[in-house]
N, CA and C of each residue as an Amber inpcrd file, in Angstrom:
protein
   417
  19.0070000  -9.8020000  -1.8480000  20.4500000  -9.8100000  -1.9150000
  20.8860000 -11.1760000  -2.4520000  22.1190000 -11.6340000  -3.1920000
  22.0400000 -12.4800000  -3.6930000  23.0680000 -13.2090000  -2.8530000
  22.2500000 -14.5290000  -3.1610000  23.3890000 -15.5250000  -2.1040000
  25.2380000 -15.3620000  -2.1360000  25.0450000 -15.3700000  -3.0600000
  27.3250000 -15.2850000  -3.3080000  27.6510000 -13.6440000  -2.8150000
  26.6800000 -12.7260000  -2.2500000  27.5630000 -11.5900000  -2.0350000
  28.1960000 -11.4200000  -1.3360000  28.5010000 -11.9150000  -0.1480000
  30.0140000 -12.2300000   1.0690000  31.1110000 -12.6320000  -0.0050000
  30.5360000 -13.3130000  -0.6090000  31.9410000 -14.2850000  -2.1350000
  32.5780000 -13.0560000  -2.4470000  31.4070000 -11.8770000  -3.5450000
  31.6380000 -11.4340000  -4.4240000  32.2330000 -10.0890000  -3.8810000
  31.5730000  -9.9680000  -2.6160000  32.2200000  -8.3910000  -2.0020000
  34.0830000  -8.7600000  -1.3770000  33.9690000 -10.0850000  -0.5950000
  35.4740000 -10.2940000  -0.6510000  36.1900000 -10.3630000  -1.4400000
  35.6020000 -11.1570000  -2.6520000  36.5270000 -11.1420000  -4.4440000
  37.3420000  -9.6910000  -4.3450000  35.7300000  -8.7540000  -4.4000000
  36.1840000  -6.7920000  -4.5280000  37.5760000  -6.8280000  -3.5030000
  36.9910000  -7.1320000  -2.5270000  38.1750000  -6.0830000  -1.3230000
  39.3350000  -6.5680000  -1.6980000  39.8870000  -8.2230000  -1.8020000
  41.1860000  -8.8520000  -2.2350000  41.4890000  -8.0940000  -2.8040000
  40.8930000  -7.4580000  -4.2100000  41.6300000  -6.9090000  -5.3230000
  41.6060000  -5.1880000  -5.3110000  41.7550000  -5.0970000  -3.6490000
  41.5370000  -3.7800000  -3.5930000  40.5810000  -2.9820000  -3.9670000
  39.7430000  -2.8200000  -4.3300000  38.7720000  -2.4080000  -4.5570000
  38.2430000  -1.4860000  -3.5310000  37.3990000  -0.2600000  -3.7430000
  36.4580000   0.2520000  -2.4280000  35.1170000  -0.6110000  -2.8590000
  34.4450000  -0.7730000  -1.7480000  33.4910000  -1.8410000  -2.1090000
  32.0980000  -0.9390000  -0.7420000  31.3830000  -0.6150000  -1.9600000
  29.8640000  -0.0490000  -0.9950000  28.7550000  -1.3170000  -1.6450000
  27.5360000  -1.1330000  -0.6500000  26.5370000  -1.5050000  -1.5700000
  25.1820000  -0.8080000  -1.1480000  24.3840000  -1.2500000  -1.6280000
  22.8610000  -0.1300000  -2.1480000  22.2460000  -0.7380000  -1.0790000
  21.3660000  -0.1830000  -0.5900000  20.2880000  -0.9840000   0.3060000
  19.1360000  -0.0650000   0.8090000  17.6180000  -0.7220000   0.9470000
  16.7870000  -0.2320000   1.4400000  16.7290000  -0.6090000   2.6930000
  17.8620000  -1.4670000   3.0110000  17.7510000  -2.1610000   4.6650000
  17.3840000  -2.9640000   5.2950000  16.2460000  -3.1290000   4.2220000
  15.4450000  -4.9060000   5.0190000  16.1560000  -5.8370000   5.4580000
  17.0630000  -6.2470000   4.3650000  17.6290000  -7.5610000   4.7270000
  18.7180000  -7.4160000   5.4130000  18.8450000  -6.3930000   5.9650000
  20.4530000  -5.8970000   6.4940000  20.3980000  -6.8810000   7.7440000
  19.2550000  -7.4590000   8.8010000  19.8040000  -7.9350000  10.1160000
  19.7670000  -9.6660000   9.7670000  19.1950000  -9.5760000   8.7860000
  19.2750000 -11.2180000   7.9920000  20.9070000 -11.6570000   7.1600000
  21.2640000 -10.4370000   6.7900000  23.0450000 -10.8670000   6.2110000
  23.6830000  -9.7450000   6.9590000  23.7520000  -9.2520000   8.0980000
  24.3670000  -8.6160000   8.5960000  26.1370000  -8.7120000   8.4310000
  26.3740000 -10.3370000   8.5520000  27.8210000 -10.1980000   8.4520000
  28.4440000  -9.9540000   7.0600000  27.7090000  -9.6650000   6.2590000
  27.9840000  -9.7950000   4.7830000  29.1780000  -8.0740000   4.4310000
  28.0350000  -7.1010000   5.4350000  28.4410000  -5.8210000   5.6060000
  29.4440000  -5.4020000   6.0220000  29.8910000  -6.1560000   6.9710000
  31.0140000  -5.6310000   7.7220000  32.4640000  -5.8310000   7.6820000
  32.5310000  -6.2950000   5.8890000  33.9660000  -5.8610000   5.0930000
  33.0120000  -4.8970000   4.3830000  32.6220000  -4.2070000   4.2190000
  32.4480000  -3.4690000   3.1270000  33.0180000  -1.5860000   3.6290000
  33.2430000  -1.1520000   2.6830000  33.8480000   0.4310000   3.0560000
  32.5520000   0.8300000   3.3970000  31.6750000   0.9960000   2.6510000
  30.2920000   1.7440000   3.4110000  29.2650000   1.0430000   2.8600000
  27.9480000   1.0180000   4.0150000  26.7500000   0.4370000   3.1350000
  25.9690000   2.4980000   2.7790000  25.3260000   2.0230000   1.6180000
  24.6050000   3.4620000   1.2180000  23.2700000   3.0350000   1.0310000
  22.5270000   3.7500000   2.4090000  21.0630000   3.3530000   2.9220000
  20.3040000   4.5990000   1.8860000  19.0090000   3.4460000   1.7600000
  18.0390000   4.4520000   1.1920000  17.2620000   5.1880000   2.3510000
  17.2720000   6.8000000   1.5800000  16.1430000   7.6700000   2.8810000
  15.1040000   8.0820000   1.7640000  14.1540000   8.4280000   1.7230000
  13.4800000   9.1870000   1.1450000  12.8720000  10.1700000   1.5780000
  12.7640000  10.6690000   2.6620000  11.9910000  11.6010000   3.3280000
  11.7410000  11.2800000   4.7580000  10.6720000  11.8870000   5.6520000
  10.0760000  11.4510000   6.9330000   9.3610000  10.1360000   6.7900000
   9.2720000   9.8380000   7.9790000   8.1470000   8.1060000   7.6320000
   7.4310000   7.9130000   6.8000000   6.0820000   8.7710000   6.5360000
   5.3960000   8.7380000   5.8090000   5.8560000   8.7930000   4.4180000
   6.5740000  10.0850000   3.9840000   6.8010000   9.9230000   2.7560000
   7.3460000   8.5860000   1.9480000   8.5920000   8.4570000   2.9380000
   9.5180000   7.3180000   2.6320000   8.6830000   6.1650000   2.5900000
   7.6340000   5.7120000   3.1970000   6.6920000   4.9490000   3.0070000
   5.7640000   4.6800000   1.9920000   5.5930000   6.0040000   1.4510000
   4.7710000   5.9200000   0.2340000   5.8040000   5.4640000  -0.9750000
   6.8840000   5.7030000  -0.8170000   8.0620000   5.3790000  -2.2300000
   8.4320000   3.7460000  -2.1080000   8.9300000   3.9790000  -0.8420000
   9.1910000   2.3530000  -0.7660000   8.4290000   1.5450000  -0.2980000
   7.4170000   1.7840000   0.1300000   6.4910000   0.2850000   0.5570000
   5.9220000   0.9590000   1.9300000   4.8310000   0.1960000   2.3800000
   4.2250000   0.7180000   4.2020000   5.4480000  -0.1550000   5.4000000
   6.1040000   0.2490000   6.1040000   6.6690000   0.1200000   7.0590000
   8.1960000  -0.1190000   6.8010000   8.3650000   0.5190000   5.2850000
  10.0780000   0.6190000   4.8950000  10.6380000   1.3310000   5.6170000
  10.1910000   2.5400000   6.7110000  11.0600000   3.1960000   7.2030000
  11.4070000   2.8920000   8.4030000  10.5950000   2.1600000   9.0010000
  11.2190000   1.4140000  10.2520000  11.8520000   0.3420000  10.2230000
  11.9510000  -0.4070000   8.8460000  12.6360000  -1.2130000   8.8640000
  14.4960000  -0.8030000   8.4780000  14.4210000   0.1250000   8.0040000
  15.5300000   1.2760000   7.4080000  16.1970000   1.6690000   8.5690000
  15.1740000   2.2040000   9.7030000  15.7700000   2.4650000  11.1810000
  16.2580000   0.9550000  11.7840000  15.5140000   0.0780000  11.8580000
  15.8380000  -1.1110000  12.5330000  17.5980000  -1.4210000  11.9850000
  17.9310000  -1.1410000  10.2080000  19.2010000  -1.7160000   9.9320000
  20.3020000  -0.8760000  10.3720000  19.6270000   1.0590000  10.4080000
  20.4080000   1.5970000  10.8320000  20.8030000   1.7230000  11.7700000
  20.3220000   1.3490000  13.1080000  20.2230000   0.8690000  14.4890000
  21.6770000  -0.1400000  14.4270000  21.6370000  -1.0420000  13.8320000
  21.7910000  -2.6210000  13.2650000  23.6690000  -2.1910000  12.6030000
  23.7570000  -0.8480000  12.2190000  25.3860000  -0.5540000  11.4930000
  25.5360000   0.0900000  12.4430000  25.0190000   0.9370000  13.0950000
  25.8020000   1.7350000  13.9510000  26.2300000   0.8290000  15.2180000
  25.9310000  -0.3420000  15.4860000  25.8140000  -1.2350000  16.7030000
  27.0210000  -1.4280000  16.3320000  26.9630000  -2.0220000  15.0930000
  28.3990000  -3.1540000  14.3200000  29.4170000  -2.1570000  13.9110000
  28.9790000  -0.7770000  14.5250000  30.2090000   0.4570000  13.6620000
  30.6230000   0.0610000  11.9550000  29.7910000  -0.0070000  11.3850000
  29.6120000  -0.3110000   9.7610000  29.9150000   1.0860000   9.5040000
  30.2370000   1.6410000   8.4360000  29.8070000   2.7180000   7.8200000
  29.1870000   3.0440000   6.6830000  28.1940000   3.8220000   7.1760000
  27.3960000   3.9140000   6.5310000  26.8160000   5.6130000   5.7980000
  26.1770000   5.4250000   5.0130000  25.6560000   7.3220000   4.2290000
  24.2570000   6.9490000   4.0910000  23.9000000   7.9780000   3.8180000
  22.2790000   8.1920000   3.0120000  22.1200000   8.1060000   1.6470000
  21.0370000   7.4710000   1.2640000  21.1200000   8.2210000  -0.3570000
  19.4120000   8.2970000  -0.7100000  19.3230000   9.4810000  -1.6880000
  18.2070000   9.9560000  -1.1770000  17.6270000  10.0230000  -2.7980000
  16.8520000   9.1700000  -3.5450000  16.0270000   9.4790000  -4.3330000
  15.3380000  10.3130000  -5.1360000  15.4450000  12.3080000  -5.2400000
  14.8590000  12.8840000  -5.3440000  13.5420000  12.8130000  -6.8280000
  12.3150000  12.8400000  -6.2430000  11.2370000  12.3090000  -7.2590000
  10.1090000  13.4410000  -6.8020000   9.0710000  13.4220000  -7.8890000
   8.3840000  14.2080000  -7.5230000   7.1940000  13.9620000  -5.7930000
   7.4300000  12.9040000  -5.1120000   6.9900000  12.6730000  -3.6440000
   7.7300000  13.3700000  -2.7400000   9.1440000  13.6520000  -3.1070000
   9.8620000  13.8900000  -1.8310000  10.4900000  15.2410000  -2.0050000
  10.4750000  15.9410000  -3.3060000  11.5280000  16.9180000  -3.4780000
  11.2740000  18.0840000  -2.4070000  10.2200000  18.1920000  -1.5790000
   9.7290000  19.5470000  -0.7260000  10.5180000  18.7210000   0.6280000
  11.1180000  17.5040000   0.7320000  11.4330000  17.2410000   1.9860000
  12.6600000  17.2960000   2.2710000  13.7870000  17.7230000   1.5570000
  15.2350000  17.6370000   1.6750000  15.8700000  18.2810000   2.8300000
  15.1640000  19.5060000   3.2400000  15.7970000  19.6770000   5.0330000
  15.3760000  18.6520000   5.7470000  14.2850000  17.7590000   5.3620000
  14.1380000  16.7190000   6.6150000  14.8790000  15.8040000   6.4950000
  15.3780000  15.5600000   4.8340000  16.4920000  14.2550000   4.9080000
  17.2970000  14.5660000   5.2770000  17.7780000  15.6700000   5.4020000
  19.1810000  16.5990000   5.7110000  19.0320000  16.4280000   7.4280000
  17.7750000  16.4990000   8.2020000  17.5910000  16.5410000   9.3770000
  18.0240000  15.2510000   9.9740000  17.1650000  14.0240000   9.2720000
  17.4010000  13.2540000   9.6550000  18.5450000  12.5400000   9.6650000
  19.1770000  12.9070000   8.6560000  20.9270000  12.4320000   8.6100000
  22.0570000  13.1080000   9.4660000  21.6560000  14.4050000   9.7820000
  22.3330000  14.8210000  10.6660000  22.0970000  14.2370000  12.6550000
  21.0720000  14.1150000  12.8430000  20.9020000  13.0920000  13.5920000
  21.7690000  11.8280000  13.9020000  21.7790000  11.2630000  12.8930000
  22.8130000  10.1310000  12.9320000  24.3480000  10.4340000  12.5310000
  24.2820000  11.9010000  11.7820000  26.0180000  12.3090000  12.1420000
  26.5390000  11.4550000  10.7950000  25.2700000  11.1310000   9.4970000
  25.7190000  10.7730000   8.8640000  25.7500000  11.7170000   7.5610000
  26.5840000  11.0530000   6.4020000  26.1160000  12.1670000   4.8470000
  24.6130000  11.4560000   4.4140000  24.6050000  12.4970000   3.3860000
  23.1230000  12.6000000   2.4960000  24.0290000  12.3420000   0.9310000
  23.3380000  11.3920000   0.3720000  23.7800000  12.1810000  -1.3670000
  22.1640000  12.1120000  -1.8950000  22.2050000  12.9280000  -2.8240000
  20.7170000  13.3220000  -3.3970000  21.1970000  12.6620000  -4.8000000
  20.3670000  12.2370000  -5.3900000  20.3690000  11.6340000  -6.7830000
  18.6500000  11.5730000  -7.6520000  18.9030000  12.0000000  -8.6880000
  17.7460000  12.2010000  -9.3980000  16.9380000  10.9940000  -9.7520000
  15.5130000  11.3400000  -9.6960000  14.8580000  10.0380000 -10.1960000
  15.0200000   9.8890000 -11.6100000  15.3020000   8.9720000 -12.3090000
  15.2980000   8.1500000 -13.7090000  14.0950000   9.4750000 -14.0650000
  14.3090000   9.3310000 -16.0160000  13.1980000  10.4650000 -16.7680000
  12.6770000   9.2620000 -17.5620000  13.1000000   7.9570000 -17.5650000
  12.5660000   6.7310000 -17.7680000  12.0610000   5.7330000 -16.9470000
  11.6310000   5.0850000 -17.1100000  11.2740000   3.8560000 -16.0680000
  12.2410000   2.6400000 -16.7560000  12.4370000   2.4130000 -15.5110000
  13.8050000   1.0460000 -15.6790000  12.8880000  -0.2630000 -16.8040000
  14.1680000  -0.5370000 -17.5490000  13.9420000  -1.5360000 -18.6290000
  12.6790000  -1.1450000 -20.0350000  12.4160000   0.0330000 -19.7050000
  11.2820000   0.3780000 -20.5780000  11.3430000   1.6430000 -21.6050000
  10.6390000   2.2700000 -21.8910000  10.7420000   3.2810000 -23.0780000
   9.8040000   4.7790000 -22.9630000   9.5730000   4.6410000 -21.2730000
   7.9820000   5.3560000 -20.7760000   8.3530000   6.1380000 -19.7620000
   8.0800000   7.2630000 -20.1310000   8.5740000   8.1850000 -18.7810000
   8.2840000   8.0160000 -17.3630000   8.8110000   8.2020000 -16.8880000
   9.0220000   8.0680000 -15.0410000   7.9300000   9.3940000 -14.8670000
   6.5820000   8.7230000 -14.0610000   5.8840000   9.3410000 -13.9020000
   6.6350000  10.0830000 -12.4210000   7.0730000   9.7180000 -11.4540000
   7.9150000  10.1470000 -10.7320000   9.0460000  11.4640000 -10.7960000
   9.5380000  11.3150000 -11.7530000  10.4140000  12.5550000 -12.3750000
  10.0050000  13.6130000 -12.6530000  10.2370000  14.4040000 -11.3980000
   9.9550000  15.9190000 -11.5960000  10.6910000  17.0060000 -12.6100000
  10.2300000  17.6810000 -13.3310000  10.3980000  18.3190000 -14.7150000
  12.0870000  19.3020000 -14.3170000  12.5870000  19.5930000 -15.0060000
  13.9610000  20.3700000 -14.4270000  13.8610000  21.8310000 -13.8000000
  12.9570000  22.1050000 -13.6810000  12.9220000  23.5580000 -13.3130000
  12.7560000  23.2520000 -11.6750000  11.7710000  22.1120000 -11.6500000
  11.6050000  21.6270000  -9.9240000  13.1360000  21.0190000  -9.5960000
  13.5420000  20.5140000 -10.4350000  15.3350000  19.9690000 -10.2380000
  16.1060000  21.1910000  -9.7890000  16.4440000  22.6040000 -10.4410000
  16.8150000  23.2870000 -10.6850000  16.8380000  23.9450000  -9.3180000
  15.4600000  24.2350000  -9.2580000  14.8670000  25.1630000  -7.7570000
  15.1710000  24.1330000  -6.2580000  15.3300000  23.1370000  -6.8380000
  16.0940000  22.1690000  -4.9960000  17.2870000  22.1980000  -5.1700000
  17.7360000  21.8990000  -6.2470000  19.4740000  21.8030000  -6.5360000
  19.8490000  23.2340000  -5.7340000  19.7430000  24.3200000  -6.1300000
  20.1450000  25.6340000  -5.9820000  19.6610000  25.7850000  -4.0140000
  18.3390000  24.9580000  -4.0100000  18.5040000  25.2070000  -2.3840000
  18.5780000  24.8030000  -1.4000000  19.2820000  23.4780000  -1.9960000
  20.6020000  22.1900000  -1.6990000  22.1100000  22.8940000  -1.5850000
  22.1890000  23.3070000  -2.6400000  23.3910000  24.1890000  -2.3850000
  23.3350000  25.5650000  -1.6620000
């Protein structure tokens, strides 16, 4: 997170602005107060422990619980947002599970068909027909 973002998120709110930001959560109990002008923080889920572990790193999902623990204390508000890639697309009732748990939303968003800054397909990106067949049983 970058040092001036308390600066840059108050700059937002002065000028009215709705003001969210992205997070996998780590650093959430290290700038905690940074959060709590913001309209919502939007946590990454990716799946159950394991999965979510394999996308984001070994012990991202408890650290994800530790921040979400960490907003709901501070009454932050907060959503899900959920990655869909070819690791997780069979798990969306569990993200759906697990967000309902916390009584929070889900948004689903597609993985990149590129890889960031490059010219090379996202080995991650499941082909559209696998898009197609969760979308439809998402909705």
């Amino acid at each position: 997170m970058r040092d001036d973002i308390a600066q840059i998120c108050a700059c937002a709110k002065k000028q009215g602005l709705y003001v969210s930001l992205s997070t996998s959560g780590i650093l959430i109990p290290e700038r905690i107060e940074v959060l709590s002008s913001l309209d919502v923080v939007n946590l990454s889920l990716d799946g159950p422990r394991d999965i979510h572990d394999s996308i984001r790193g070994s012990g991202s999902f408890g650290k994800m619980k530790e921040a979400l623990d960490l907003l709901k204390k501070r009454k932050i508000p907060f959503k899900f947002i959920s990655v869909l890639s070819a690791k997780n697309l069979e798990y969306t009732e569990d993200i759906i599970a697990i967000a309902d748990e916390y009584y929070a939303r889900v948004s689903f968003q597609p993985a990149t068909l590129r890889m960031l800054y490059k010219d090379e397909p996202n080995p991650l990106a499941p082909d559209k027909d696998q898009y197609r067949r969760v979308i439809h049983k998402l909705i």
